[in-house]
N, C-alpha and C positions, 0 to 999 in steps of 0.2 A: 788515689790508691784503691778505691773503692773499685771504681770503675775499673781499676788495672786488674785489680785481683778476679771479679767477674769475667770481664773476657778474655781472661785466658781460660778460662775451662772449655770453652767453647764458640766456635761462630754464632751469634744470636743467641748469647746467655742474657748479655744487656739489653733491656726492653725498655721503653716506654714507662712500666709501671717502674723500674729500677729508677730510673731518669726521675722521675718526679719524685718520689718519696725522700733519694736522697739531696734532692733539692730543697723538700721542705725540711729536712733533718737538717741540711747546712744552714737553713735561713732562721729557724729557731732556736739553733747553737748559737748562730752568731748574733740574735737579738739578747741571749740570756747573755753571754759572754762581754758582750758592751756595757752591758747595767752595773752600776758599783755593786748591787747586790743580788743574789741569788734570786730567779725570779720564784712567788708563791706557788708551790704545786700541791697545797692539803685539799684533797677534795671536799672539806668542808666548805672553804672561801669559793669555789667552785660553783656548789650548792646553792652556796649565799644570792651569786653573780644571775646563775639561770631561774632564781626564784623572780630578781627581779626584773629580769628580760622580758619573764612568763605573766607581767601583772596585768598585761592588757588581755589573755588567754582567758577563754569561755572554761574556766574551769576554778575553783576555788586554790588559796594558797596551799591551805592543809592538802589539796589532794596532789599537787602539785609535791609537796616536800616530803609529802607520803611515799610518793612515785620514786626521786630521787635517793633518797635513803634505804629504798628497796633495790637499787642496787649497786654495784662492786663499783669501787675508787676509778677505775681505767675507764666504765664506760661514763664518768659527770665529767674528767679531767679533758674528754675525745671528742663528745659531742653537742655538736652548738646549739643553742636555744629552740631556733623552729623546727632543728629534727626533735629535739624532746618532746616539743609540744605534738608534732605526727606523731607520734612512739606512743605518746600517751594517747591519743586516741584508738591507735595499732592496741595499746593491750586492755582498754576498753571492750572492744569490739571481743578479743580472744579471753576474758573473762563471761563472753555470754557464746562464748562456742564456736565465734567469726576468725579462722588463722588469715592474716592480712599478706598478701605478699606485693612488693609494691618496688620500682623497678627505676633507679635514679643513674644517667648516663654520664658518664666520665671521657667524655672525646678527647680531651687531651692527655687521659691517661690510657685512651685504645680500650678502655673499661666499663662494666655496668657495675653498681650496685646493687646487690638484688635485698631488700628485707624483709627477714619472715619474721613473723611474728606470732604466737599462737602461745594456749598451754603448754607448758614443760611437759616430758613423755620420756621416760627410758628408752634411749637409742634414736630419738628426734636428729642430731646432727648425723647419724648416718643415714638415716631416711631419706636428709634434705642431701647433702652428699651423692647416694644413689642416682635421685634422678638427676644430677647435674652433671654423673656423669653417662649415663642414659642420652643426653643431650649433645655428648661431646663438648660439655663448656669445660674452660681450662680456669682452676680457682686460683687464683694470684694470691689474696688475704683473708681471711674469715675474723670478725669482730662477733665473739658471741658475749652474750651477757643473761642473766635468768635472774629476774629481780628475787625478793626472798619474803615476797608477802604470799597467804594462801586463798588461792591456787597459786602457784609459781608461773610465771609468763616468761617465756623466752623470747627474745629482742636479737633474733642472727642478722649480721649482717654478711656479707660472701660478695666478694671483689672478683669477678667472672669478667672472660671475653671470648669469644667465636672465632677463629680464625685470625685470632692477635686485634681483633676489635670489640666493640661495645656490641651489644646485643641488636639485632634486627630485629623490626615490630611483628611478624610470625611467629620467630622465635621466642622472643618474651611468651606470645599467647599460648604455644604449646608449654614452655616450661610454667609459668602463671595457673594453666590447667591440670598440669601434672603433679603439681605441688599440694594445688587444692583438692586433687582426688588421692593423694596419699594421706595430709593430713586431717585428711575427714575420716579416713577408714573405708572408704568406696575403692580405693585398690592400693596393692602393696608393690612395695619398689620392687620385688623382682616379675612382677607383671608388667610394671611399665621400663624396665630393663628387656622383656622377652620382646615386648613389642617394637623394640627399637633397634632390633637385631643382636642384642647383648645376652652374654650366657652368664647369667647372676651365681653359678656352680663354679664358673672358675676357681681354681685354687692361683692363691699368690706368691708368688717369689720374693720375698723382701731381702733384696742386698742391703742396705745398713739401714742404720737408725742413730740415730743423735737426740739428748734431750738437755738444753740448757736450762737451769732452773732458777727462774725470777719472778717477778706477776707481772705479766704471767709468765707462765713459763714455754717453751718452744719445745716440740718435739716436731722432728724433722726425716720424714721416710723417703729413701732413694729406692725405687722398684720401678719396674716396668708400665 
């Protein structure tokens, strides 16, 4: 039904990223739905799980369950153990002024991961945003999180592909560069917008807007 209802809005609404996601939504229906009981989703037991995945990690338990507690329910319930343990060195690095950007390929999804990582910043997801589309990438998903220790670290991650595929090794490098000369403050997105033939003045047209409210919650813009 899913699939019914998507391609009828159009030739090539059904992608690739659709195809899989709701693959893994039917295979984790159907594993919860076989168990006599509810499977556990508190992100405490969560917590529990990746502390002790993380016991062999070059990093102490405290600073480990420090990390996780520092942030929201959706990213310990999402993300498996050896990206936390990257994550935590990613906001290592972005507590001494290093933003990480680091770039994980998804070929059966036609997809890159792209993760930034650095200090929290008022209007940071537009920033990162701008240049991406400076680049002409098309964002499929955005997983952001901002743990809640001080300085606040933000941990984005952005499900991007090129021409309905994973990103080429060029491309990573100029976007990989463009990221890090924004979020250093050595230039701003509508510099690396002008240079890329893009008029950052544009004004925009938003035909609708939808917002469903859960955690999270969706807000969903239809414009050109």
């Amino acid at each position: 039904l899913t699939w019914a209802d998507t391609s009828a809005v159009t030739e090539g609404a059904w992608t690739g990223v659709h195809e899989t996601f709701q693959r893994e939504l039917y295979s984790r229906a159907t594993s919860i739905l076989s168990q006599d009981g509810a499977e556990e989703t508190d992100a405490g037991i969560y917590r529990q799980r990746i502390l002790r995945d993380l016991k062999r990690v070059e990093t102490s338990e405290q600073e480990v369950e420090e990390f996780l507690n520092s942030l929201p329910a959706h990213y310990v319930l999402s993300t498996p153990s050896d990206v936390v343990k990257l994550h935590i060195g990613f906001a290592r690095k972005a507590r001494e002024g290093q933003p990480s950007v680091e770039f994980f390929h998804q070929p059966e999804m036609g997809t890159t991961d792209v993760t930034v990582c650095c200090l929290d910043s008022r209007g940071l997801l537009s920033k990162v945003l701008g240049v991406l589309y400076a680049l002409d990438l098309t964002v499929h998903a955005i997983r952001a999180s901002t743990t809640s220790s001080d300085p606040p670290v933000a941990i984005d991650v952005f499900s991007v592909s090129y021409t309905g595929r994973p990103l080429p090794p060029a491309t990573c490098r100029h976007l990989s560069q463009a990221l890090h000369r924004v979020l250093s403050g050595e230039a701003t997105v509508e510099e690396v917008l002008r240079s890329r033939g893009k008029d950052p003045d544009r004004r925009q047209q938003v035909f609708t807007f939808s917002f469903l409210p859960g955690n999270p919650g969706i807000l969903e813009f239809r414009v050109p």
